[in-house]
N, C-alpha and C positions, 0 to 999 in steps of 0.2 A: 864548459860542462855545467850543467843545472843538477840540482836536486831538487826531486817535488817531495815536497811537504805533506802531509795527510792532516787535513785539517777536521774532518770529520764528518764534513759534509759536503755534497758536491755546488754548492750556492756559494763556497769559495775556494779559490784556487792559488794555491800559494808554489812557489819554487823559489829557491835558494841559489843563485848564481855562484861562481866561483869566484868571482870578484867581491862577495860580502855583501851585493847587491841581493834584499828579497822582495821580490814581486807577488804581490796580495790583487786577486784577481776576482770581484765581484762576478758572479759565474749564474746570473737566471736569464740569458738573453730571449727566453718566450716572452720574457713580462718585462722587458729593458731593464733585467735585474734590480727590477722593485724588490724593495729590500723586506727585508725574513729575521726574524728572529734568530736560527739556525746560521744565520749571515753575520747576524751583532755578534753573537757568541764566540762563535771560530774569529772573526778580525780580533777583538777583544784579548781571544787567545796566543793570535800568534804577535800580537803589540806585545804582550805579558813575555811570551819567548824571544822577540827581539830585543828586549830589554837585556838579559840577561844570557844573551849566549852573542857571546864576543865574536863569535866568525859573522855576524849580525851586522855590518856598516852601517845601512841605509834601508828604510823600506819604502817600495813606491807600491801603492794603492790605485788598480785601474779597475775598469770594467770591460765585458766583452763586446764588443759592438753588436749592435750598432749605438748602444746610449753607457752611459755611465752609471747609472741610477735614478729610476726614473720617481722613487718616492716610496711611500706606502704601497701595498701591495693592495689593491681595489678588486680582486678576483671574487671575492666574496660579498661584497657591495659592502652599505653603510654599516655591518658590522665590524668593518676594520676599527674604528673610533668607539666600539662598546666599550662601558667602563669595568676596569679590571676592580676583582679584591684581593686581588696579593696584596701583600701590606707590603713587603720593600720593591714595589714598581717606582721604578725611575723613567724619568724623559729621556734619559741618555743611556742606549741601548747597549753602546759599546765600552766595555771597562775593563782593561784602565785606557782612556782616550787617549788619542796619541801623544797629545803635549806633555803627558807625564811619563812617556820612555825616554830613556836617554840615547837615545839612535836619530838620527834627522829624518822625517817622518813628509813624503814628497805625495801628493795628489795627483797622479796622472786623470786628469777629466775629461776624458774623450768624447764627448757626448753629454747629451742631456741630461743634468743633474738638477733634480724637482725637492722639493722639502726636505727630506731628514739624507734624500742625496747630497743636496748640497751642503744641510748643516754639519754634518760630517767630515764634509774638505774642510770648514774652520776647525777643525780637531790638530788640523796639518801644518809643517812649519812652510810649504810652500807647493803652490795650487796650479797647476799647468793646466790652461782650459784651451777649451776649442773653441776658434772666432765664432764660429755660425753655429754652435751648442744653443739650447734654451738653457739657461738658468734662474732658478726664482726657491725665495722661501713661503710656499703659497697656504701656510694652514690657516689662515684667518681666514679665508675664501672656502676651506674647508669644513666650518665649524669648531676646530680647535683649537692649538695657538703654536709657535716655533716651538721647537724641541733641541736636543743636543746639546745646553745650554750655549744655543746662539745668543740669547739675550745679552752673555757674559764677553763669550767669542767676536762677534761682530762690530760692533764698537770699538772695541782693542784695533781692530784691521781697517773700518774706516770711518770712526767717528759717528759721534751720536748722532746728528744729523740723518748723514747717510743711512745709519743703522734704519734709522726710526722709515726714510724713505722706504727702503727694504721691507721690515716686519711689519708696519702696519699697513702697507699696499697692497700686500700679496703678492706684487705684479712680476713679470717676467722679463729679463733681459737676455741680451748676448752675449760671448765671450769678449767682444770687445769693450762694450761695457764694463764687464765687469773686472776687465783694466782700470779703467777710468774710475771706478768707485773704488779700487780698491785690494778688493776679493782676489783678482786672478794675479802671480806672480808674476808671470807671461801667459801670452795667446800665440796661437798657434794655429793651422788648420788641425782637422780633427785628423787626421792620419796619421799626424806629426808628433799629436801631443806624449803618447808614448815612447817613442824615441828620442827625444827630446828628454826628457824626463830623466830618461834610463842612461843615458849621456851625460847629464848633472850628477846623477847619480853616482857613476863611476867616479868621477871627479873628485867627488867627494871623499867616494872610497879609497881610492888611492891617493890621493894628495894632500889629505887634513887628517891629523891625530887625532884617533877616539876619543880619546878624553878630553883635549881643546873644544871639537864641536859639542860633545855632551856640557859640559861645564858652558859654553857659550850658552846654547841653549835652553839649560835647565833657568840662566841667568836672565834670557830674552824674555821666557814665560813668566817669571816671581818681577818680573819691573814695573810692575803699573801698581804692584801691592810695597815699593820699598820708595823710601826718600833718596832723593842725594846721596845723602851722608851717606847712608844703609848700602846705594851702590858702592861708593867707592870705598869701604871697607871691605864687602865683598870681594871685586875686583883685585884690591889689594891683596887679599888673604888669598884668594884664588891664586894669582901670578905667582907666590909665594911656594904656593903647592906645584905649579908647573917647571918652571925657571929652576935650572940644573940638573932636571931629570934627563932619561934619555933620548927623548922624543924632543925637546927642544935644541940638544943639540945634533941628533938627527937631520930635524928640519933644517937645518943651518947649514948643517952639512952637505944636504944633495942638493938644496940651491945651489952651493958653491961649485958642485961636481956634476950639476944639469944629468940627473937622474932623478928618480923615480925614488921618494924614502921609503922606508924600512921599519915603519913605525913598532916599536917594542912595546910599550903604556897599554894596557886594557883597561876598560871599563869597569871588570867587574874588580879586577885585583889593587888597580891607583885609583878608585874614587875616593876622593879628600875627605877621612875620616871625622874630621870637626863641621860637615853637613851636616843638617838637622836632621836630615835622614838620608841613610843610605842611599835608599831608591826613592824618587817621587813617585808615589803611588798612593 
């Protein structure tokens, strides 16, 4: 059983499975859901409701075929790149990005994923692309420059090198590639990558404690900003706050009795009080 979501507008599509699993569905397939404004907004929004509504496990991010997201929306020509005067424009269209939910945040890329398409999978903790997809960060070819804060993203995933190989070429690869560099968690043919995806997904939903992967997580993104030390005082204090609740002896449990656990712990009721903040947002 699903629940569909109203997200607000029809450029994305979202439902809520009964497994905890919610499927976010990039929805312009005239334009290979070239991405909209009206598109950053709503994902933005329902990140912001994943976060915080615990029937939430996991959210996977796809697009409708035949691409994934094909970039900028070019229907209007070079005025796509005219310059804005809002005063709070940002490069990064969706907020809050995914790395700062505490839900595990999955890229189904089924297709072609071109500039602020692809910069957006680094938003994600894990990228399922399509072998024979194009993928490229191309706005230097465009007259602009990366966006999403890939500058920040990219490098974390596969080093400065590569990074630089990426942003400053413009150029385009494949899903297998972007194995190879890095970028894609798995490849997969393109038909695949969404069941696939949606398959982790469950996995995750049922077999790993909300607040273990949240806490993992929260910990995987703050590691390139902490020392040593810093981690494993963390770790420390974190385990501290797990260890004798009832989800670790849960987990323990249905090991032992090869079933399915039972997890009790939320997100929103056992996040570790002495965080610096509640929510990363």
């Amino acid at each position: 059983m699903t629940l569909t979501i109203d997200t607000g507008t029809t450029d994305l599509l979202c439902e809520l499975h009964d497994d905890g699993v919610l499927v976010a569905t990039l929805n312009r397939p005239d334009t290979r859901n070239a991405f909209s404004a009206a598109m950053g907004q709503a994902l933005g929004n329902i990140y912001q409701m994943a976060d915080t509504n615990d029937a939430v496990r996991v959210v996977v991010v796809t697009g409708t075929p035949p691409a994934f997201c094909a970039g900028a929306d070019f229907s209007k020509g070079s005025d796509v790149f005219e310059q804005t005067e809002v005063s709070d424009f940002s490069s990064n269209p969706v907020n809050p990005p995914a790395w700062k939910i505490r839900k595990p945040v999955i890229a189904a890329v089924n297709g072609h994923a071109i500039g602020i398409g692809l910069t957006l999978t680094l938003h994600c903790d894990l990228r399922f692309m399509a072998q024979e997809a194009k993928y490229g960060i191309v706005q230097v070819r465009r007259g602009v420059m990366p966006d999403a804060m890939s500058h920040w993203t990219l490098p974390r995933l596969v080093g400065l090198a590569r990074a630089a190989d990426i942003l400053l070429t413009g150029r385009t690869f494949n899903g297998i590639e972007a194995h190879e560099l890095g970028i894609a968690s798995r490849v997969f043919a393109n038909d695949e990558v969404l069941p696939q995806a949606l398959d982790v997904a469950h996995d995750i939903a049922v077999n790993t404690a909300p607040v273990s992967v949240a806490i993992s997580k929260r910990l995987l993104w703050e590691s390139f900003s902490m020392t040593s030390d810093g981690m494993n005082q963390a770790e420390s204090a974190l385990h501290q706050h797990l260890m004798g609740k009832a989800d670790a002896r849960e987990g323990v449990t249905a090991f032992l009795e090869r079933r399915e656990p039972k997890w009790s712990l939320t997100v929103n009721e056992n996040w570790p009080e002495n965080w610096p903040e509640k929510r990363n947002r």
